[in-house]
C-alpha positions as CSV (number, residue, x, y, z in Angstrom):
1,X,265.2,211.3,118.0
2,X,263.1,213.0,120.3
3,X,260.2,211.0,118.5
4,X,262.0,207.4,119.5
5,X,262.4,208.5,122.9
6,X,258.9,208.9,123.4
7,X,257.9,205.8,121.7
8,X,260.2,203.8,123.9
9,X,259.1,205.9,126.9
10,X,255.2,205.0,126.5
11,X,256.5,201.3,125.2
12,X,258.4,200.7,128.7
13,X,255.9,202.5,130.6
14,X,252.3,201.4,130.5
15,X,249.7,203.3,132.3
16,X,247.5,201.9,135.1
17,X,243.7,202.2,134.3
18,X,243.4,204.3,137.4
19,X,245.1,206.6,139.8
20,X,245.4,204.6,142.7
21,X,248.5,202.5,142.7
22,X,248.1,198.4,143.3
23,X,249.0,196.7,146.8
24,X,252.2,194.2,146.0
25,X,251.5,191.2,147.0
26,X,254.5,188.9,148.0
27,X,254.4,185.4,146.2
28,X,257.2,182.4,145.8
29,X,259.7,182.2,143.5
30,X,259.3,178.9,140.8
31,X,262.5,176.8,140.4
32,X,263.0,176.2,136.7
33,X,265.9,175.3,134.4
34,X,266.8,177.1,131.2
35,X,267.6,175.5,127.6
36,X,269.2,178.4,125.2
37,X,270.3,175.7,122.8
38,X,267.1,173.9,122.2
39,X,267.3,174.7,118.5
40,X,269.8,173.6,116.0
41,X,270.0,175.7,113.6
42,X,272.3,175.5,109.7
43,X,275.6,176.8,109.5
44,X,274.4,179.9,107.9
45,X,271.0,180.5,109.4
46,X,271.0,183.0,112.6
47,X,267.8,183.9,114.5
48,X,266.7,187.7,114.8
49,X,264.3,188.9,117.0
50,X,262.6,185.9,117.7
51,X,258.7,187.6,118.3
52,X,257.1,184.1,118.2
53,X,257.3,180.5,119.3
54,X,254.4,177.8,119.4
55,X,254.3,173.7,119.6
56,X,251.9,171.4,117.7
57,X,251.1,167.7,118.7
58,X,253.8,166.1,117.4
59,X,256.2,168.7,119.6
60,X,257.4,170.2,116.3
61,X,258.7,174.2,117.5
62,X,258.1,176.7,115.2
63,X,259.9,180.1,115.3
64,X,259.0,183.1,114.1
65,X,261.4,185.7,113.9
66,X,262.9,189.1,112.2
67,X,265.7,187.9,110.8
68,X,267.9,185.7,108.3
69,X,265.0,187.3,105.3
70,X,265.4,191.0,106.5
71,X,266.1,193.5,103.9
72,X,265.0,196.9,103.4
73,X,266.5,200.3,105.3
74,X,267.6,199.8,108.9
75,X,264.4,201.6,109.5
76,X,261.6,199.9,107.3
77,X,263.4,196.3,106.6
78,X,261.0,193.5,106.1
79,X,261.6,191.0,109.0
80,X,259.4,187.7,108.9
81,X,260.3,184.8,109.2
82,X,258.7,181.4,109.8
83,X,260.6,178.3,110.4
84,X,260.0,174.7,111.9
85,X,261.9,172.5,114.0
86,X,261.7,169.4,115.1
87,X,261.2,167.5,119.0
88,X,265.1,166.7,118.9
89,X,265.6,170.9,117.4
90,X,266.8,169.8,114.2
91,X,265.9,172.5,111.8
92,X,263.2,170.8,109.1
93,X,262.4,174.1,107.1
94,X,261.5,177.9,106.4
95,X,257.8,177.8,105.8
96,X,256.4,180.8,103.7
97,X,259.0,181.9,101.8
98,X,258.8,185.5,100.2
99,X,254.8,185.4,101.5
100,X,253.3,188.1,100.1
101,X,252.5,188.8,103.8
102,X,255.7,189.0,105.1
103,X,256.6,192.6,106.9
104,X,257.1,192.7,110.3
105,X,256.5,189.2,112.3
106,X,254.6,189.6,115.8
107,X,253.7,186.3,116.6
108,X,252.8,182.5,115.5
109,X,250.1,179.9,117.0
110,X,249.3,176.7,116.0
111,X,245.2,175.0,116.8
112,X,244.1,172.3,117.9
113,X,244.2,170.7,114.3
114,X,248.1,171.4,113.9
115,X,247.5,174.4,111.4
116,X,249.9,177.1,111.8
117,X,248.7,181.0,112.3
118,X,251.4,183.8,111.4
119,X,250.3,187.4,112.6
120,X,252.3,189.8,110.9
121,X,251.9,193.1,112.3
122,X,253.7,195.2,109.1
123,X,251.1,193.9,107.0
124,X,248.4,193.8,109.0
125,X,247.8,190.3,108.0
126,X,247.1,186.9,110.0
127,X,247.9,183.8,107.6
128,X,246.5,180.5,108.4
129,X,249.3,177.2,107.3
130,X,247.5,173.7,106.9
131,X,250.1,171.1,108.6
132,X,251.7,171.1,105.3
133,X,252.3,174.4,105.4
134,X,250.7,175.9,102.6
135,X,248.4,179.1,103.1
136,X,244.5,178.3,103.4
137,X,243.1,181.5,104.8
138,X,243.8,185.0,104.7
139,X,242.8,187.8,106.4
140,X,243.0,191.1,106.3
141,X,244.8,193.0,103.6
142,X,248.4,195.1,103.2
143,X,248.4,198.5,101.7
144,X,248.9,198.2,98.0
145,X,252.8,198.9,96.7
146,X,251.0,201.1,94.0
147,X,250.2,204.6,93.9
148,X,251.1,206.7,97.1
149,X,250.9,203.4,99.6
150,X,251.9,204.8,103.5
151,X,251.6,202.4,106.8
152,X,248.6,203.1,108.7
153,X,249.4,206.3,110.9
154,X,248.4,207.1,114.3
155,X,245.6,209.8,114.3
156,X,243.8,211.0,117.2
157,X,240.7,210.6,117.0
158,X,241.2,206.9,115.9
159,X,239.9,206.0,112.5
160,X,236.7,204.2,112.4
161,X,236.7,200.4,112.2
162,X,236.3,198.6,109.6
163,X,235.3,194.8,109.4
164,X,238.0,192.4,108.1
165,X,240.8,194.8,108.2
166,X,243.6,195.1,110.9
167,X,245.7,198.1,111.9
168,X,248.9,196.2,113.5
169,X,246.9,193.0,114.8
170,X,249.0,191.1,117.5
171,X,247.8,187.4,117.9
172,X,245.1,185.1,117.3
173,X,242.6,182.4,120.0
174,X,239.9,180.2,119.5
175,X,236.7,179.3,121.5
176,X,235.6,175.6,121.6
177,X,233.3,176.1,118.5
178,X,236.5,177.2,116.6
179,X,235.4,180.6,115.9
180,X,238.5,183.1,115.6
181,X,239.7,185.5,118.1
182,X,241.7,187.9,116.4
183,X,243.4,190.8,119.0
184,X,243.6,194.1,116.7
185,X,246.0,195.3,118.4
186,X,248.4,198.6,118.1
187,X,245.7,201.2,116.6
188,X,242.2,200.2,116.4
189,X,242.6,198.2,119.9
190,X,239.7,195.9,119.8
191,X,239.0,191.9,119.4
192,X,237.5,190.9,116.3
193,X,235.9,187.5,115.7
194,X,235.0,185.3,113.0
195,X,234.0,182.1,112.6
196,X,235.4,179.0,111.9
197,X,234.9,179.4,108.4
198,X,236.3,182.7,108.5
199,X,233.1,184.7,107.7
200,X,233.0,187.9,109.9
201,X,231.0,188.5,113.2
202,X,231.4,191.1,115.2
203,X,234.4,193.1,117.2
204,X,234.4,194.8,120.7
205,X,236.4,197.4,122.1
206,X,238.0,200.7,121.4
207,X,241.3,202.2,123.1
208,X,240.0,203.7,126.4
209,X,240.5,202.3,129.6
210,X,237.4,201.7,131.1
211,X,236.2,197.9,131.4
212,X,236.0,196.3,127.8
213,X,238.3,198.8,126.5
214,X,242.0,198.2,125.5
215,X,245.4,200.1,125.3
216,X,247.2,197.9,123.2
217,X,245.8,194.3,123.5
218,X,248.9,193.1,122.9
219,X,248.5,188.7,123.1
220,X,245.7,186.6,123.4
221,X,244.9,183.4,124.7
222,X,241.9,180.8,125.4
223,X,241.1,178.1,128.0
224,X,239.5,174.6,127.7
225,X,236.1,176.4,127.9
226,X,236.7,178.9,125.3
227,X,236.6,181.9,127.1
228,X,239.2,184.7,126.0
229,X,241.8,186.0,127.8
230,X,243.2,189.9,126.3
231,X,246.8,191.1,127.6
232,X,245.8,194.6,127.9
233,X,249.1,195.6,128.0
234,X,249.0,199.3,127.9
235,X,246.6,199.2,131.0
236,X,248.1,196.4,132.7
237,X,245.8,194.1,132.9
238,X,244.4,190.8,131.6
239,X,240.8,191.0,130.5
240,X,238.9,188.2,130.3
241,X,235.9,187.1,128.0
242,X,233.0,184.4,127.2
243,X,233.2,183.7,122.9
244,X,230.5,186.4,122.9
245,X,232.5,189.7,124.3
246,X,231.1,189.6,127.8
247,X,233.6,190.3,130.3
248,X,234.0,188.1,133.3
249,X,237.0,189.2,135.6
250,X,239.7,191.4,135.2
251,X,243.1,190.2,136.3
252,X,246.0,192.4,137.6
253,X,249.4,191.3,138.6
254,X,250.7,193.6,141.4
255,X,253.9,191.5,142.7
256,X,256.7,193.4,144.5
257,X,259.5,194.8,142.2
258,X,263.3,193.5,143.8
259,X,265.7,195.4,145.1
260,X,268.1,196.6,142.7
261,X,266.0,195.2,139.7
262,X,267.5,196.8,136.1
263,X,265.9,197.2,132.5
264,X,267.0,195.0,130.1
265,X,268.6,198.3,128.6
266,X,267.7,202.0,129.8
267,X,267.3,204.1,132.3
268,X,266.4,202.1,136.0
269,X,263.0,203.8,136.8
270,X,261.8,205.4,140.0
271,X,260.1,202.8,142.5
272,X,256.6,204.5,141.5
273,X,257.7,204.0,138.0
274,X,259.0,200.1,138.4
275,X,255.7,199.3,140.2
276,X,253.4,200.7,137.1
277,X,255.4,198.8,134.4
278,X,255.8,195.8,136.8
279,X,252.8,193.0,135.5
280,X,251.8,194.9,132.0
281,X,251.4,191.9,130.4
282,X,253.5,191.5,127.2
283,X,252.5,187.3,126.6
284,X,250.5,185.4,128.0
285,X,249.3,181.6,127.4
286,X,247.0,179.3,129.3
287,X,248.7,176.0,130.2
288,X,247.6,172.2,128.7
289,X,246.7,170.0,131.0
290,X,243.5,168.4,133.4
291,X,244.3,171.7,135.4
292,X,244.8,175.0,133.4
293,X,247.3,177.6,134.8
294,X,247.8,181.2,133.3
295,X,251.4,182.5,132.6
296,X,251.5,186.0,131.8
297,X,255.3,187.9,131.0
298,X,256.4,191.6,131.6
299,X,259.2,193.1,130.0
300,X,260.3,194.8,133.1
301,X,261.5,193.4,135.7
302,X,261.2,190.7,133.3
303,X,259.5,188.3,135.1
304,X,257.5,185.4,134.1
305,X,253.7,185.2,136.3
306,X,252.0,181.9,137.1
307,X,248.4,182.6,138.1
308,X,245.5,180.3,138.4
309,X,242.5,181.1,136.1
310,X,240.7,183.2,138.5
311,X,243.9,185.6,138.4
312,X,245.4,184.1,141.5
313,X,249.5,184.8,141.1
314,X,250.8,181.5,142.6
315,X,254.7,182.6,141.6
316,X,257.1,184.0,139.9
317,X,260.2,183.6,137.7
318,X,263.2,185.0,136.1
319,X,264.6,188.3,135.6
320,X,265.8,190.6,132.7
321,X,269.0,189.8,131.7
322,X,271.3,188.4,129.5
323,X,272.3,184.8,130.4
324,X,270.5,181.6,130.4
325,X,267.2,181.4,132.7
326,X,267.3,185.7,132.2
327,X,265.2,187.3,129.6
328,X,265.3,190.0,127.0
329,X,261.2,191.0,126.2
330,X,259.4,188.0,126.3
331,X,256.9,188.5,123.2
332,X,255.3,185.5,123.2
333,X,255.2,182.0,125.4
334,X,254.4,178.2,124.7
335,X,253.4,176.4,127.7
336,X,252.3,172.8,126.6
337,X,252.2,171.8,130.0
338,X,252.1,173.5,133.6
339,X,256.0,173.1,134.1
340,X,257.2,173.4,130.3
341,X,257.2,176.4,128.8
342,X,258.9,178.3,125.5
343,X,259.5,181.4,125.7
344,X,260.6,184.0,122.5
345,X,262.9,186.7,123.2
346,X,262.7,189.7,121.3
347,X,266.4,191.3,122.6
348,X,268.3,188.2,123.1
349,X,267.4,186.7,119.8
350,X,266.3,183.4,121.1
351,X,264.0,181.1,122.1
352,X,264.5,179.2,125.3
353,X,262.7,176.2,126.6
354,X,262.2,176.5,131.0
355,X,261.5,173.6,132.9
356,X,259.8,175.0,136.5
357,X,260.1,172.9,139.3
358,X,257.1,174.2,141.5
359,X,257.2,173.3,145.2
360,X,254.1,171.4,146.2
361,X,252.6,174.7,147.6
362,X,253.6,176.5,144.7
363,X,251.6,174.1,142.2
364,X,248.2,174.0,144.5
């Protein structure tokens, strides 16, 4: 027990890359509507944590979750799921079925050619889909079931790196070359890339938190130019790249916590405490569009952030919560366009579509 507790503590509590605590800046809050029954799912099919949602050009959602294929103890279940809807949420099918690959989903992306990227963080695999949903690429590799197999464990100092293999990898970008952006994510905390063929070329970073180091790079994203944005969520912060590893800006999201704000579940934390976990970024994505916009998602006070691409926070939205237009851990956001997003909920076992109504200001 005593274990958990400090798992959950240093998971709900990321630390700030510095002593100093960040100004809050006062910003608008967005307008938006809420969907919670976007999907239709079977009779007999029901949604478990739902750590991943992404749209390809033909507006077909896919989901993917931990549930509906879980089995195992309570305590080491297998929980991966991939499944595809269609623009009207009718449910089409489960792609992947019994993958070798399947352990513990984390999130799904889909490229600019409509193939479909699984990161599974219990097998420290990502598994690339071709449209029709059959596997083309692999990388990385699972522990063997033979012999004395064990998960990676946490050692301190870290393990060295090694090129090709993942140690809980989070989420996957691409530059304009299509080379692959690969956040590596829990233990060895770096970004690895490859390239389009999927032929290895380098990493960068190590868990620290001095500039071009991570604490849990948690999601990853890229803009029209290619450059690479890293959710650096244990030092909350967004860290951004050009394809090569060179670090351009660092972003920070230091937004007022409100009155009276409460955790999803747990213990409300002290205003000093609120303020650090406030803006550690759990998801973030960078809009479609002529003009790009940053969303980034915090799991408390549960907000989601809508930034420029120079880091500027133009608003704000939602809360932690329960009901429709609340959320339950964000893990992992669509955002097609600047006012359409999809959002997967980790605690509230959903996925729900928000349609933001920006005032003029609030769009710039």
């Amino acid at each position: 027990m005593k274990r958990w507790v400090f798992a959950l503590t240093v998971l709900l509590a990321p630390s700030l890359p510095s002593a100093q605590q960040p100004t809050p800046q006062a910003v608008p809050e967005i307008a938006f509507d809420g969907d919670i029954n976007v999907l239709k799912l079977p009779s007999d099919m029901h949604l478990g944590e739902v750590t991943g949602v992404a749209i390809n050009s033909k507006r077909h959602l896919f989901i993917y979750n931990r549930g509906n294929s879980a089995s195992g103890p309570a305590y080491a279940a297998t929980a991966s799921q991939l499944l595809e809807f269609g623009p009207d949420g009718k449910f089409i099918r489960e792609i992947g079925k019994g993958l070798y690959a399947w352990a513990y989903a984390h999130v799904v992306r889909v490229d600019k050619d409509d193939n479909i990227w699984a990161i599974d963080k219990g097998s420290d695999m990502v598994i690339k889909f071709n449209p029709e949903g059959r596997v083309v690429m692999v990388f990385g590799r699972k522990k063997e079931a033979s012999d004395h197999a064990e998960p990676w464990t946490r050692v301190t100092p870290v393990r060295p790196h090694v090129n090709g293999q993942f140690r809980e990898p989070t989420d996957v970008a691409w530059d304009t070359q299509g080379n692959i952006f690969i956040s590596d994510g829990y233990i060895n905390s770096r970004v690895a890339k490859f390239t389009k063929d999927g032929d290895w070329v380098k990493s960068w970073g190590e868990r620290g938190t001095k500039e071009g180091e991570f604490n849990t790079p948690h999601s990853i994203a890229n803009d029209a130019k290619g450059n690479i944005y890293v959710a650096d969520r244990g030092n909350r912060r967004i860290q951004v790249f050009d394809p090569d590893g060179n670090q351009l800006r660092t972003i920070t999201i230091d937004v007022p916590v409100p009155p009276g704000a409460q955790p999803w579940f747990g213990n409300t934390p002290t205003p000093e405490g609120a303020q650090a976990q406030s803006g550690a970024p759990w998801a973030i994505c960078v809009s479609g569009g002529p003009t790009q916009y940053l969303y980034s998602a915090d799991a408390f006070p549960g907000r989601i952030y809508k930034l420029s691409l120079d880091g500027k926070v133009l608003g704000v939205l939602g809360k932690a919560g329960h009901q429709t237009k609340q959320f339950g851990w964000i893990h992992e956001i669509a955002c097609p366009s600047e006012n359409e997003l999809y959002v997967g909920e980790l605690l509230n076992w959903r996925m729900q579509k928000l349609t933001l109504r920006p005032t003029k200001a609030g769009t710039q």
